[in-house]
C-alpha positions in Angstrom: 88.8 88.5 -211.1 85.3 89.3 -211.8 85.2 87.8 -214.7 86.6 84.7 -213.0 83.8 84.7 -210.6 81.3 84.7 -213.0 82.5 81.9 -214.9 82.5 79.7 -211.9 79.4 80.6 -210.5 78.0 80.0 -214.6 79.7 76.7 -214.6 78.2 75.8 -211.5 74.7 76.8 -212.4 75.4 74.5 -215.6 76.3 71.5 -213.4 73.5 72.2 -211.1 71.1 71.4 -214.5 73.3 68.7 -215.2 72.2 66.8 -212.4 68.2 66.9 -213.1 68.4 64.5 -216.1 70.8 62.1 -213.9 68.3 62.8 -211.2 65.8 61.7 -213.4 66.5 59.0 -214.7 67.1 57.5 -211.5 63.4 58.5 -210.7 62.6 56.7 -214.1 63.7 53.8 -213.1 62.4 53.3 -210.2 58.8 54.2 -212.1 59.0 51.7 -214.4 55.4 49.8 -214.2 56.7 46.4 -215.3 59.2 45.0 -213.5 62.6 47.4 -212.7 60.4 49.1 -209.9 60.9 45.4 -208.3 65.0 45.7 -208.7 65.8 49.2 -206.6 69.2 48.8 -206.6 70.5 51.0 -209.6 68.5 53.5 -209.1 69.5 54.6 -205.7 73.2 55.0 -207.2 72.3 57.3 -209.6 69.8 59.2 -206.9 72.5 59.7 -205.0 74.9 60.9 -207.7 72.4 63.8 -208.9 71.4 65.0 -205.5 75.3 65.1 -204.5 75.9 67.0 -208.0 72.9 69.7 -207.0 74.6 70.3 -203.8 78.1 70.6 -204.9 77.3 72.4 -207.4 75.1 74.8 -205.2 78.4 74.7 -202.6 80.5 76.0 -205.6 77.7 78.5 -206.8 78.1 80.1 -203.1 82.2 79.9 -203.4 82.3 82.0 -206.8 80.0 84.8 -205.9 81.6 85.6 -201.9 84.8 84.9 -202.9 84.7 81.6 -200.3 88.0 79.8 -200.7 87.3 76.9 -198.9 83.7 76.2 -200.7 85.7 76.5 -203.7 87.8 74.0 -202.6 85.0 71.7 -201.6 83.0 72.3 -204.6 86.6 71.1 -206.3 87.3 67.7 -204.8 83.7 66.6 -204.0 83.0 67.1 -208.1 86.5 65.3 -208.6 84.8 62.2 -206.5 81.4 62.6 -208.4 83.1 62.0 -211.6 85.2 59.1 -210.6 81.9 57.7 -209.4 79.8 58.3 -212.7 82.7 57.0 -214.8 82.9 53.8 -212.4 79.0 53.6 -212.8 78.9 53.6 -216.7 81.6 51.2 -216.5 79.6 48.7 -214.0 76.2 49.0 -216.4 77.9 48.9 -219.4 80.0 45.0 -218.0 76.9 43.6 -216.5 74.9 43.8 -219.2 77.2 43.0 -222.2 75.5 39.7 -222.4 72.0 38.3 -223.7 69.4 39.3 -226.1 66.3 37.8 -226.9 65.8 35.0 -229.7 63.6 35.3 -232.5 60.8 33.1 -233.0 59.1 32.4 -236.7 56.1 33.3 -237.9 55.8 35.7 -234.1 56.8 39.1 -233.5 57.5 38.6 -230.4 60.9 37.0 -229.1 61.8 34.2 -226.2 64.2 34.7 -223.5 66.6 31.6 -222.3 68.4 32.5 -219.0 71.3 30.9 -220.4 71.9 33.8 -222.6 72.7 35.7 -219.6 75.9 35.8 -217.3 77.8 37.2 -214.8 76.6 39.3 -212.0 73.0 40.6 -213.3 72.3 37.4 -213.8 73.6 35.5 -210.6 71.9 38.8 -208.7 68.2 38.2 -210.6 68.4 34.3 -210.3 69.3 33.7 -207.4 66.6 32.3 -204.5 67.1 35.2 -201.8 66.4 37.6 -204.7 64.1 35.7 -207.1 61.2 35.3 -205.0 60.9 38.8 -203.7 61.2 39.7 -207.7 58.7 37.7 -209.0 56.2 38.4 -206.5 56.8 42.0 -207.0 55.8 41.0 -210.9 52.9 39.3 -209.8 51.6 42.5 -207.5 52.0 44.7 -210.9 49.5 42.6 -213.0 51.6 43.0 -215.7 50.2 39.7 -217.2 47.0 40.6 -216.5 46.9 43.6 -218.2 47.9 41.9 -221.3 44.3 40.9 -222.3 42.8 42.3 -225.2 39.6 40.9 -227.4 35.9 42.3 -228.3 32.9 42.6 -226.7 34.8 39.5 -224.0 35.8 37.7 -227.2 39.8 36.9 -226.9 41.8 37.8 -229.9 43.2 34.9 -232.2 46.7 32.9 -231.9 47.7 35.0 -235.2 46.4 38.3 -233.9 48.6 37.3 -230.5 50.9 36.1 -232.9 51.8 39.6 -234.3 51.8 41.3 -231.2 55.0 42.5 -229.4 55.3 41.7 -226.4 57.9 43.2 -223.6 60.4 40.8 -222.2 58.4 40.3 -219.0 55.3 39.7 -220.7 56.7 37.1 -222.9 58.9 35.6 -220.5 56.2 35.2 -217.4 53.0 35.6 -218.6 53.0 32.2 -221.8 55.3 29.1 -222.0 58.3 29.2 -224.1 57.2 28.5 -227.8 59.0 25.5 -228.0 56.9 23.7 -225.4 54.6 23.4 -228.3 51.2 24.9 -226.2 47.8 25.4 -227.1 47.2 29.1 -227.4 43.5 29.4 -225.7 43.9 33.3 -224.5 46.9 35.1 -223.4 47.5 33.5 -219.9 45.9 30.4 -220.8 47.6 27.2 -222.6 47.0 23.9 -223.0 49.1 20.8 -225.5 52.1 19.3 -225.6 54.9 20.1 -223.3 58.5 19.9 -224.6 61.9 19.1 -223.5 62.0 23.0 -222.1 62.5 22.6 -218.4 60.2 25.8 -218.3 57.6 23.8 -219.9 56.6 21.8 -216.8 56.8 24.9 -214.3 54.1 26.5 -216.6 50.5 26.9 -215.2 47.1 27.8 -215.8 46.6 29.1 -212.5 46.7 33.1 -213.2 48.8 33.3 -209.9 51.6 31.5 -211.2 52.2 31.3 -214.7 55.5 30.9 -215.5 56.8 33.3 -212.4 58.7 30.5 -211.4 60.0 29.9 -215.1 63.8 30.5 -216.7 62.4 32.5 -218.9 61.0 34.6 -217.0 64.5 35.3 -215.2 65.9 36.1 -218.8 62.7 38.9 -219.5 63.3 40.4 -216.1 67.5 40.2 -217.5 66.4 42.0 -220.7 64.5 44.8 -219.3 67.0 45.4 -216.8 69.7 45.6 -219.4 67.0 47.8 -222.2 66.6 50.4 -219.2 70.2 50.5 -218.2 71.5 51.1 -221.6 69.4 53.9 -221.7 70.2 55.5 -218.8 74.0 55.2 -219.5 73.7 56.6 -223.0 72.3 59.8 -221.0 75.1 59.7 -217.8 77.7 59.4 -221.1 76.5 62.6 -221.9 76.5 64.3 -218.9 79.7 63.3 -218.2 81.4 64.5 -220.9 80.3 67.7 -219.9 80.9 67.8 -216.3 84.3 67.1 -217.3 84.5 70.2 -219.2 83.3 72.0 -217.0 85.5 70.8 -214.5 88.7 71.6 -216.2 87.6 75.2 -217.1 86.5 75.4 -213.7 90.0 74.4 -212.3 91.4 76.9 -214.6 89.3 79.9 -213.2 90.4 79.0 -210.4 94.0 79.1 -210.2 93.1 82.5 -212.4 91.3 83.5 -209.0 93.7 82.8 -207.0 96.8 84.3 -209.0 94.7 87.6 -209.3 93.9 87.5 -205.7 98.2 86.9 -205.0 99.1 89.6 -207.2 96.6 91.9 -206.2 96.0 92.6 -202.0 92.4 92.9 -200.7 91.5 96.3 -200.7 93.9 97.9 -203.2 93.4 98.2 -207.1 96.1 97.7 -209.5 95.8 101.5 -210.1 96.8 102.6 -206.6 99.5 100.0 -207.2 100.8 101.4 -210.2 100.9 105.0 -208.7 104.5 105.9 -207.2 104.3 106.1 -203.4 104.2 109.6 -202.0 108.0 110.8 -200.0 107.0 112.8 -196.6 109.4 115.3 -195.4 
């Protein structure tokens, strides 16, 4: 029964480590210095998910080592309900972000975004006008454009210098036109030529305070980061999944090993004193 105990309370120390990368990666998220810290809400989910794991786990910690049946139980069902949630979470990241990807551009390293290339849910989410402008002005408070400048002694670099750079998402999306408006490149966040069919290309501006916030493409780089960072973070709830699972079931299985130790043998008497022949008084 000892034994028993032990593996429990080791399982639930295990779990209770678990939940620091899950807890972590939600604080990751909602650290990003581009533009995710302007989206906060997939990070609370998996907040909530590794807190709840630390205190369940805790909860079952306390079950195994004073013999508590009903922590036990708690710690039992409450993990039953955290893995439900985690596999339902994978499974929502995984379905609103099986869509888009940026498109190559020749003779640049770096790639355009099209909202088009995005659907479903994300995208109706980020696009939409309630959302949209709280977003991009979020963007615009990070300086995420501005910080894109680079050049000697105040001497911009060259179109073929910018040309070879790669740029995130949100940098290429809201901080220069779309490459097929067929721009000027003057400095990073400055334009001028032709403007092409690209509805983007007439919402484009000079004027360092809007860009191309209001652009399509910029939508689609906010789409693309969303989707990079969520992808990464499921890669990592994958894993800790698997083994909370594990975990789990051996845990279950200690359990009822508990609990048909503690049937067979009565509190406060020893298999020995059972196995000894009671005594006949006279």
């Amino acid at each position: 029964m000892r034994t028993s105990n032990h593996l429990i309370g080791l399982l639930n120390f295990l779990t209770f480590l678990l939940s620091v990368p899950i807890l972590g990666g939600g604080i990751w998220l909602s650290s990003r210095a581009d533009n995710t810290d302007c989206m906060k809400f997939l990070q609370w989910p998996l907040i909530v998910i590794g807190v709840s794991i630390m205190v369940v786990s805790l909860a079952g910690f306390a079950g195994a080592c004073y013999r508590n049946t009903f922590l036990m139980y708690l710690y039992l069902w409450a993990m039953f309900f955290i893995i439900a949630a985690l596999i339902g979470f994978v499974i929502f990241a995984y379905a609103v972000t099986d869509k888009g990807s940026g498109r190559s551009v020749d003779n640049r390293v770096y790639k355009d975004f099209y909202l088009q290339d995005y659907s479903g849910w994300l995208e109706e989410h980020v696009a939409s006008n309630s959302n949209w402008g709280k977003i991009s002005s979020c963007i615009r408070d990070s300086k995420v454009c501005a910080k894109m400048a680079r050049g000697l002694n105040g001497v911009p670099e060259t179109v073929d210098m910018f040309n070879l750079r790669k740029l995130s998402p949100v940098q290429s999306g809201c901080c220069k036109p779309p490459t097929d408006c067929g721009y000027t490149y003057v400095n990073e966040t400055f334009w001028t030529g032709v403007i092409g069919s690209n509805p983007d290309c007439t919402k484009w501006s000079n004027d360092q305070a809007q860009l191309c916030y209001s652009c399509d493409s910029c939508k689609a780089g906010v789409l693309a980061t969303l989707k990079k960072s969520w992808r990464k973070v499921s890669v990592i709830n994958i894993v800790v999944l698997i083994i909370l699972v594990i975990a789990y079931v051996v845990a279950i299985a200690a359990f009822r090993n508990n609990r048909k130790m503690d049937n067979d043998e009565p509190y406060g008497e020893t298999r020995m004193e059972k196995a000894q022949p009671s005594r006949i008084h006279f």
